[in-house]
PLY file of the C-alpha trace (Angstrom):
ply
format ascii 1.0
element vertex 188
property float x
property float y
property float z
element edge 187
property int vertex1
property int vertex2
end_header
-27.88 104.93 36.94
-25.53 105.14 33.84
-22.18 104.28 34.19
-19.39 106.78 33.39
-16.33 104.79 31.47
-13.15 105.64 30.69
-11.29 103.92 27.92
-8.29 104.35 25.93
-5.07 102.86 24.53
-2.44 103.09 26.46
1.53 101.59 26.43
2.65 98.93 28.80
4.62 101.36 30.92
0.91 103.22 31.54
0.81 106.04 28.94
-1.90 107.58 26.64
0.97 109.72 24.17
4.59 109.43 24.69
6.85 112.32 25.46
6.90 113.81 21.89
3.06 113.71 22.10
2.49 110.95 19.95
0.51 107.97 19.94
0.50 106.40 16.59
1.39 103.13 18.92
-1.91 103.19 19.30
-3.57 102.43 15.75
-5.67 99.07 15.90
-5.96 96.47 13.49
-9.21 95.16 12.56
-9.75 92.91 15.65
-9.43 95.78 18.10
-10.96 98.26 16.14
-14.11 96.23 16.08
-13.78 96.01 19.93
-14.10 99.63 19.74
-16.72 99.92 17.81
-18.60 97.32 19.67
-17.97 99.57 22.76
-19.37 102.38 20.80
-22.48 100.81 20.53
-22.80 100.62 24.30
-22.21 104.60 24.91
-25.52 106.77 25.53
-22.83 110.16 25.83
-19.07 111.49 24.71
-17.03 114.21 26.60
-13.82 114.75 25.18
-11.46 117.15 26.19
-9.95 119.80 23.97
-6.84 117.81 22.62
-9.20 114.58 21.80
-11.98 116.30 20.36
-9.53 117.88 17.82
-8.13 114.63 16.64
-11.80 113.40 16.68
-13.14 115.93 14.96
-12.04 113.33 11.22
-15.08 111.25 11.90
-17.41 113.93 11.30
-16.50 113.92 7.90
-14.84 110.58 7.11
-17.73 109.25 5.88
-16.92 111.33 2.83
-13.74 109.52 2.58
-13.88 107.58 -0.91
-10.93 105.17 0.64
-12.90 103.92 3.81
-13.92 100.04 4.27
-17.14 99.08 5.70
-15.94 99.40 9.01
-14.45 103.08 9.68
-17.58 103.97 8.00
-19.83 102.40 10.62
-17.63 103.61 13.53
-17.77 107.09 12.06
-21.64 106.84 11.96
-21.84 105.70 15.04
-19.57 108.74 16.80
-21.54 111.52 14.46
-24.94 110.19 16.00
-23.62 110.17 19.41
-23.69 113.58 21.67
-20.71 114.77 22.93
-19.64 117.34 25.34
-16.29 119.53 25.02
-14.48 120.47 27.96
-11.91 123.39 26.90
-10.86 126.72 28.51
-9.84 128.12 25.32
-12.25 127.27 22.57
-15.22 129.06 22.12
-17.03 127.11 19.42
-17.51 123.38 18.12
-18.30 121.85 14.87
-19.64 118.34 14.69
-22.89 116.63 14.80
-24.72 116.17 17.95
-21.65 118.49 19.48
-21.27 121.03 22.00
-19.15 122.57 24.60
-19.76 122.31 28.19
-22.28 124.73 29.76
-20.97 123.65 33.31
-18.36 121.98 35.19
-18.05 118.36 34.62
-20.01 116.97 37.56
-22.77 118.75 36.93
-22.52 117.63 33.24
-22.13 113.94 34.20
-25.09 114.51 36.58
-27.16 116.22 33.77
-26.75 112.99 31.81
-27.21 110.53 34.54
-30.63 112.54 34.94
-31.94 112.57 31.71
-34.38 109.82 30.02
-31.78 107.03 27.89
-29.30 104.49 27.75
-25.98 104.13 27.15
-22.69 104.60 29.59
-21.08 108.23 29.84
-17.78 107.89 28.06
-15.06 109.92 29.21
-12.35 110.78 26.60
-9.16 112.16 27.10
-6.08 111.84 30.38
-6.45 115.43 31.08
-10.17 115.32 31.59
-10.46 111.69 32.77
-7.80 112.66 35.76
-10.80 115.07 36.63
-13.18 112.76 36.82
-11.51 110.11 38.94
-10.21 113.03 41.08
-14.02 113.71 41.55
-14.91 109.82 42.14
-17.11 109.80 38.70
-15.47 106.83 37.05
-17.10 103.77 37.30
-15.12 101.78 35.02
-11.75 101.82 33.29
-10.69 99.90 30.25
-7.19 100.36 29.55
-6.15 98.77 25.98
-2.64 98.21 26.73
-0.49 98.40 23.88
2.96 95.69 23.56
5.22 98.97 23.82
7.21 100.96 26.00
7.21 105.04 25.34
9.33 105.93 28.40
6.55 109.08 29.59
4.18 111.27 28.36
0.64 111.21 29.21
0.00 108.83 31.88
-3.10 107.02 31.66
-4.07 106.95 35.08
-4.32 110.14 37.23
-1.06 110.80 39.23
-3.30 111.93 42.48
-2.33 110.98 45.52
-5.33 108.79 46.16
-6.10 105.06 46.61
-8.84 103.47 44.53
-10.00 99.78 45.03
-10.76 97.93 41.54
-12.40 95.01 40.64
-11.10 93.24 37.56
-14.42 92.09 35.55
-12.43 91.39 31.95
-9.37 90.84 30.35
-8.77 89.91 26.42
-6.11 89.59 24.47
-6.18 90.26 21.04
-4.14 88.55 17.91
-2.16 92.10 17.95
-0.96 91.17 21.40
-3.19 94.56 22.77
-4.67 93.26 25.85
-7.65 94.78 27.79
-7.86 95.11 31.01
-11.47 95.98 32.40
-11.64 97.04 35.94
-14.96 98.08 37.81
-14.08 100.45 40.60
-14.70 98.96 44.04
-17.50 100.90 46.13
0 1
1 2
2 3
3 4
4 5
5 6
6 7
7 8
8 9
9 10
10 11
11 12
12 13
13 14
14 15
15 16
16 17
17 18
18 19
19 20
20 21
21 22
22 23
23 24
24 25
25 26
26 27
27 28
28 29
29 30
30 31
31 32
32 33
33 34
34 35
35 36
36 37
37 38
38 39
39 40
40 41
41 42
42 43
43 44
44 45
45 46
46 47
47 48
48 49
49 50
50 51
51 52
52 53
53 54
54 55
55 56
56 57
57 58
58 59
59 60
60 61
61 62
62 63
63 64
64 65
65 66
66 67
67 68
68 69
69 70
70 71
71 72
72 73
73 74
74 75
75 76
76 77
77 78
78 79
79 80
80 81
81 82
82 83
83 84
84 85
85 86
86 87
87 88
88 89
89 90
90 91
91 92
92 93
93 94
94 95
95 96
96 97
97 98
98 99
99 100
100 101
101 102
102 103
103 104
104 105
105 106
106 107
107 108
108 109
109 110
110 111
111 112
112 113
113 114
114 115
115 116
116 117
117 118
118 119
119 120
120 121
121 122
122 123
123 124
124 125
125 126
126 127
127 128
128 129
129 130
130 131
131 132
132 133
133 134
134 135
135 136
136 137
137 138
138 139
139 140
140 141
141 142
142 143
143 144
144 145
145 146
146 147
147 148
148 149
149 150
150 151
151 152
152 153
153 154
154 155
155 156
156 157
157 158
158 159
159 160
160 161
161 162
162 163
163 164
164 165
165 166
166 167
167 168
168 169
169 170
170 171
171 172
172 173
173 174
174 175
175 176
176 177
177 178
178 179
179 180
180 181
181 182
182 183
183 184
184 185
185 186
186 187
């Protein structure tokens, strides 16, 4: 069965955007953004919620971009080929390759991909829609990129529900940047 994943950046004090919204914290260098592309590889299946698939939305294009390296050029082939779901209440279209917006609710969506002939983990992207999932026990995984940086609130990373959840740490890696990754498997 594929795995459903949830990774993202996140500060030391456990947030995806800091109270003014922002997370240009998060911007790797060259070592972590290969780590994310490597990941990349490894994912059969995107959803997004609204506020990620807008800022996503760039890498259906960049490869346009004149001023790209090697690299955001790969990663931006990689995330047009890839299909990816939109959860939002309030759009009622989608641009992007291999995009769409979600014809059900998100179990059923996970379920429709964990059913379906392929490879490749189920990604979840976004705090909003990730809280969902781990409030529905659909995370399998969580890779939190913790950033050298305090933002004081926001976004938190992991879903405030009152709920315990057992995890098994499987990797961590630290990076030149001093981002460290902490991979945890949950415990079933």
């Amino acid at each position: 069965m594929r795995d459903v994943t949830y990774s993202m950046g996140v500060s030391a004090d456990g947030y995806v955007a800091g109270p003014d919204g922002r997370f240009d914290w998060t911007e790797p260098d060259d070592e972590v953004f290969q780590h994310f592309t490597d990941e990349l590889r490894g994912v059969g299946a995107h959803l997004l919620g609204r506020r990620l698939y807008e800022t996503m939305l760039y890498w259906e294009t960049a490869e346009e971009d004149p001023s790209l390296g090697a690299a955001e050029r790969t990663w931006a082939a990689l995330w047009k080929a890839l299909p990816k779901v939109v959860f939002s209440t309030t759009l009622t279209a989608v641009e992007g390759t291999n995009t769409r917006l979600a014809t059900g609710g998100l179990a059923e969506e996970v379920a429709r991909f964990r059913a379906e002939p392929g490879e490749g983990e189920i990604a979840i992207g976004g705090a909003v829609l990730a809280a969902e999932a781990a409030a529905l026990d659909l995370i399998d995984e969580y890779r939190a990129m913790v950033h050298p940086v305090l933002v004081g609130g926001g976004i938190p990373y992991f879903p405030q529900h009152e709920r315990h959840v057992d995890l098994r740490l499987v990797e961590t890696r630290t990076f030149a940047s001093k981002v460290v990754l902490y991979r945890y498997r949950v415990a079933r």
